[in-house]
N, C-alpha and C positions, 0 to 999 in steps of 0.2 A: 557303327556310328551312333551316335548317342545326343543329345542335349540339354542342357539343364539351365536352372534357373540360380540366380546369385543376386538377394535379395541381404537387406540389413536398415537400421533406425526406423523402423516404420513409424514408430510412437504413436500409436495409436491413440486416437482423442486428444494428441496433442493440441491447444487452442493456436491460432493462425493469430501474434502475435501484431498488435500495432493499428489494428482496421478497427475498434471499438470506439474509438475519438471521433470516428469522421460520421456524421448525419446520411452521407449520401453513400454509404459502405453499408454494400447487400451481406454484414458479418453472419447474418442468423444463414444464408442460401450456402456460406462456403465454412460454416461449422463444423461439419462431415469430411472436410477435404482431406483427412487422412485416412477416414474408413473406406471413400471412391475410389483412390488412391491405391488401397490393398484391393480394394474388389478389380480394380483394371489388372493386378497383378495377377490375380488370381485366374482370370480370363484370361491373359497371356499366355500362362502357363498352359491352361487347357485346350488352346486356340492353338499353340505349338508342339503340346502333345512332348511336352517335355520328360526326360525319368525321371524325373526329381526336382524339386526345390534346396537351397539351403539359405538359413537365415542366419546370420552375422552377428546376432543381438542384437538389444532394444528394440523386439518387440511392440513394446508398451511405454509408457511415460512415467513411469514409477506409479505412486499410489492413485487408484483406480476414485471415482468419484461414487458409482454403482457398478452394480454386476453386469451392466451391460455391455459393458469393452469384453469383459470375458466370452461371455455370451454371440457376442459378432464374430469375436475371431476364431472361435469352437465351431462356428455355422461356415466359416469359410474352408475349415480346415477338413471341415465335412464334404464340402464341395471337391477338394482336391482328390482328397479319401474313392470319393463315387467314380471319378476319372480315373485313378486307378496312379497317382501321384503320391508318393511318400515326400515329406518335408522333414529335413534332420536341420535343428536350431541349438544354439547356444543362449544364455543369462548376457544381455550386458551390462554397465551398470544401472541404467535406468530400470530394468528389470527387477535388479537386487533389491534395488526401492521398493517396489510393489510386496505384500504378502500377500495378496490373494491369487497370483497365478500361481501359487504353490501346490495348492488342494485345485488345481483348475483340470476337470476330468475331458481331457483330449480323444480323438481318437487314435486306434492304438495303430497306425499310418504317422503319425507325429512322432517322431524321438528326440525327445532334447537329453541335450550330453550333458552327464554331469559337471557338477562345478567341485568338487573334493579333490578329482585328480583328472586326467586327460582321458576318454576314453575313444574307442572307434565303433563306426557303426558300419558291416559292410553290407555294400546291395549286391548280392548273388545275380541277380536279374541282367545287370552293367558293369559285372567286375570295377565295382568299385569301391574304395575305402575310402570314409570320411571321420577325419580325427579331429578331435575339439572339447575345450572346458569352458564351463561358462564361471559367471561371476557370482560366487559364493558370497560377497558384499559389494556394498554399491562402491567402493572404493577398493584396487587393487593395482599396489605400484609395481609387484613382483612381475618378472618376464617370463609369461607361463609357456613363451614358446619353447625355452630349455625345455622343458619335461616333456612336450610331444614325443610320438613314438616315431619307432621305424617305419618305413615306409611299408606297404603288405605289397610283397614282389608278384609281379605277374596283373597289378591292379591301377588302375590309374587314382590318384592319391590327392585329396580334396585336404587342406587343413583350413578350418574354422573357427574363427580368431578375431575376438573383440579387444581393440586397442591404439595405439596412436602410434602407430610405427612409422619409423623415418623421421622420428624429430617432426609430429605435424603440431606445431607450435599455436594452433588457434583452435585446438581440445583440452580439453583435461588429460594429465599423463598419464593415462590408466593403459596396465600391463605392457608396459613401452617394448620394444624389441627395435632390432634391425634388420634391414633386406639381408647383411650377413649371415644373422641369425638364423631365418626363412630357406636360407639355402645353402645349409652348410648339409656335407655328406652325408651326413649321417640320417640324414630325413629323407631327402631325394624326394620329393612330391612333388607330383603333379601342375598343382594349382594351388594358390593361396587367399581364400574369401576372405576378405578384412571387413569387419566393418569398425561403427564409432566415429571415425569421420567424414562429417556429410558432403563433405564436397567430391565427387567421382574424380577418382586416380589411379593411376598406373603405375607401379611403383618398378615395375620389371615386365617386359616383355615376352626374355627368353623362357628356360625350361629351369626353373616351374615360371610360371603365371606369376605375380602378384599385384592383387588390387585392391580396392576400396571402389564397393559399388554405389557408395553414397546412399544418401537417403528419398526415400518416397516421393515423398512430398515437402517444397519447403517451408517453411515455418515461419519466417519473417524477412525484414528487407538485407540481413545478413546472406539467407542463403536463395544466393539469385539463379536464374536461369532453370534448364529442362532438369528436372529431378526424374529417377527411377530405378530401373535394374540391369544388370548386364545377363545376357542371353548369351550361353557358352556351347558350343559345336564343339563335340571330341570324336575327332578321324584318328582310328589309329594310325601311328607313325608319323604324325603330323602334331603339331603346336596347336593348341587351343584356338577356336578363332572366338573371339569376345566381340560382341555387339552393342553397343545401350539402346535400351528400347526407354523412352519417357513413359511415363505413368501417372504424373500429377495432373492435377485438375485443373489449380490454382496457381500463380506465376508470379515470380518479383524479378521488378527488374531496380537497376540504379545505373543514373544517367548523368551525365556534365553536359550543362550547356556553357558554351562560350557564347559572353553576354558583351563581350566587350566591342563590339559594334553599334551597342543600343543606347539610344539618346532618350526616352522616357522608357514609361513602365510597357504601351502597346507595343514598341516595338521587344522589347523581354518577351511579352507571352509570343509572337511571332517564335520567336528562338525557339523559344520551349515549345511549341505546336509543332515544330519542325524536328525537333529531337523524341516526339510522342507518335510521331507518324513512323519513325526507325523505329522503338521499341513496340507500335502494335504488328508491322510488319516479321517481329521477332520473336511475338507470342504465339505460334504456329496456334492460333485462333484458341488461346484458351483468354478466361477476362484474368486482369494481371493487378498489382500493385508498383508502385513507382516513385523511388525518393529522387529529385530532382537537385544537382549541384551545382551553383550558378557561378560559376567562376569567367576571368576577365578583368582588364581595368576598364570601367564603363565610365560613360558619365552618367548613366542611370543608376547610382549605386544609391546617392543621396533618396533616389525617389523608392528604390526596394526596401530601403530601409526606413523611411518615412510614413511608406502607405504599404506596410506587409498583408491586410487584410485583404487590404483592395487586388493584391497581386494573386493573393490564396484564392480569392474567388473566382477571379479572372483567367489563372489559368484549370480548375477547376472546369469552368464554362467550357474552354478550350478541350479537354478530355473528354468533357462529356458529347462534345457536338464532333469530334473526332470518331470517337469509341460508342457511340452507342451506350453508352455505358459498358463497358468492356475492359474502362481505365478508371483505377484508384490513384489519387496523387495520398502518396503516405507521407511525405514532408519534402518540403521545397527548404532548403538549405543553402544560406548565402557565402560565397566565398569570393564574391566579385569585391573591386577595388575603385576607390574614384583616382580619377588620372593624378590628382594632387599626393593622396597618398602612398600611391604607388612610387612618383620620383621621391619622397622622402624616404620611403623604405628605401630605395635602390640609393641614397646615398648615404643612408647608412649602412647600409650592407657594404658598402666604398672603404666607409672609415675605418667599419670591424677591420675587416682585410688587412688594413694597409697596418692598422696598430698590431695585428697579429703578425707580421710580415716585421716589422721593428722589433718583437720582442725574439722571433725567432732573430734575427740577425744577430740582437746584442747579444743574446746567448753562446753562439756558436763564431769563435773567431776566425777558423778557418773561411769559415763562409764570408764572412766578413772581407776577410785579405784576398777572397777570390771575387768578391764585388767590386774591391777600390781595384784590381790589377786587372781584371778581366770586361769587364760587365763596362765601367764606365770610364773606358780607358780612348773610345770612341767621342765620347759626351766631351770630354775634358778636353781633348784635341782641340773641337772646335769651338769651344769656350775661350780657349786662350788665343784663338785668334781675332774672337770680336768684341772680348769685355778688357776693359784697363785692366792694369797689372796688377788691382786690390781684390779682384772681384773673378779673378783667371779659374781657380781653382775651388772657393767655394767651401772650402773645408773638407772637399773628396777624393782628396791627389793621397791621405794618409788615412790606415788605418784608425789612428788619434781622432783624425782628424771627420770623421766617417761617424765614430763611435759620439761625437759631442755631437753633432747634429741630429741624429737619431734622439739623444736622449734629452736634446732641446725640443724636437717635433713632436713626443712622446706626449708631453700635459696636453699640449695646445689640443690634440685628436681625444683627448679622454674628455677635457671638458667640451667641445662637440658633442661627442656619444651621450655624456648627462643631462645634454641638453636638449636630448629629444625625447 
């Protein structure tokens, strides 16, 4: 039995995007929040006594500002090195950006795989093989899973693999592949480390593995909730058992409040003081940031949007006598409705309908002759029992006759629609 670490985007130095605007945002105390981020990792690993690390790519952030992103993550990998942990990593594109971790002198406990063609690295120590290319440039649309190799028999079989697999539609399509791909015979691995996209997934359960351990830490109010690594048990004869351990410092959340009970502005911040109490309960006690979405038809809509200052400070106040300072509000965002506009929309949402419901009709005869014989064959009944004989039918007892009234109805609902 064995366990290892599955680790990817760390981006190191990455800037915690969005907190620079606000006066009462401690941005300079949570600057670091991707070097903490790696040092809790780093701890993890040593604290579990893990064989190994692997990292997924992106590293780094692309171009370095000074040597001292090099320099911290040289000193951490030293760290692992004295514990007696080898890490094998791949280039992902962010990587490819950078030229200085190119000349970056690691210790010789570090292997990163090259980027020219696939290679493996095996650990003698854990019968195991770890196969993977990194990103020879910061853009690569090829599916470099094709070219992995065979599995090494008798070994349990790691592939290491920066890319967007599964169609994940809110990355960049960099070295695209599919779970097919991942598990066709001819590989037969073990496990599948993905990284590149930050949101932690699962993309297969069975044998092999495949996942996406997401990233470190997150970065802005895109990527919300617990970030960090997954922590891998291998019993032989048995399926991987995967863990996520959190490892961020710093936290976003995003939140809807339903405002549509509020009659001024105090009772909105009530709402929101109530939707701030769930998400500090949710920060398993780290301080967080929080975009706030005010949906509803209120009749405080007129007043959110008349005194938006007065609202920003007020619930501002509210966070901070909540949180201790423990809460950022990163934007408060109105999507509430006043009751007036709300029934205008819903009647025109009415009209759309019914003029699209006319054009399908007149389109399509069949449907038509199954409206006049089927659909209003009830209605007509008892029309001709209570209206005079001019007035019985209406113009809907005939096809003909179905089709003029539709295409009399049709102006009258268009100039409605223009007219809102």
């Amino acid at each position: 039995m064995f366990r290892f670490i599955h680790a990817a985007d760390i981006h190191l130095d990455s800037p915690l995007r969005g907190l620079d605007a606000y006066q009462d945002c401690p941005a300079d105390s949570i600057r670091n929040a991707s070097r903490r981020a790696f040092e809790n990792l780093v701890r993890l690993a040593i604290d579990e006594r893990v064989a190994f690390v692997v990292i997924a790519g992106d590293v780094f952030d692309g171009e370095w500002k000074d040597h001292n992103t090099g320099l911290f993550f040289t000193g951490q990998m030293a760290a692992l090195r004295d514990a007696g942990i080898p890490v094998v990593s791949i280039k992902g594109n962010h990587d490819a950006e950078s030229k200085i971790p190119n000349g970056l002198r690691l210790p010789d406990s570090v292997h990163m795989l090259p980027t020219e063609r696939p290679s493996t690295i095996i650990l003698d120590d854990f019968d195991v093989a770890i196969h993977g290319q990194g990103f020879r440039q910061a853009k690569i649309e090829e599916n470099l899973a094709l070219g992995y190799p065979r599995a090494e028999p008798g070994r349990f079989n790691i592939g290491l693999l920066h890319t967007c697999a599964a169609g994940s539609e809110d990355h960049a399509r960099y070295a695209p592949c599919s779970v097919e791909d991942l598990t066709q015979a001819r590989l037969s691995y073990d496990y599948w480390a993905l990284g590149h996209v930050h949101n932690r997934a699962t993309l297969r359960e069975g044998e092999p593995f495949i996942g996406f351990s997401g990233n470190l830490q997150g970065r802005h109010v895109r990527e919300t909730g617990p970030k960090g690594c997954s922590l891998v048990t291998v019993i032989p004869g048995e399926k991987p058992r995967v863990e996520f351990r959190a490892l961020d410092v710093f936290r976003w959340q995003s939140r809807s409040v339903d405002v549509s009970g509020c009659n001024d502005l105090d009772a909105v911040v009530d709402a929101v003081g109530s939707e701030l109490r769930g998400a500090l309960a949710a920060s398993d006690g780290l301080d967080f940031a929080i975009r706030l979405l005010l949906q509803g038809v209120s009749p405080a809509h007129h007043r959110i949007n008349a005194e938006p200052q007065r609202l920003r400070d007020a619930v501002r106040e509210e966070a901070l006598a909540l949180g201790s300072g423990r809460i950022w509000v990163e934007r408060i965002v109105d999507a509430s409705q006043s009751p007036r506009d709300s029934r205008e929309r819903d009647q025109s949402v009415g009209l759309e309908e019914l003029a699209e419901a006319i054009t399908a009709l007149s389109s399509d005869p069949d449907e038509l002759r199954k409206v006049v014989t089927e659909e209003l064959a009830d209605l007509l009944k008892k029309l001709r029992s209570v209206l005079p004989e001019p007035e019985r039918s209406l113009g809907l007892d005939t096809v003909d006759g179905l089709e003029s009234l539709l295409s009399s109805a049709r102006p009258l609902i268009e100039r409605r629609l223009e007219s809102r």
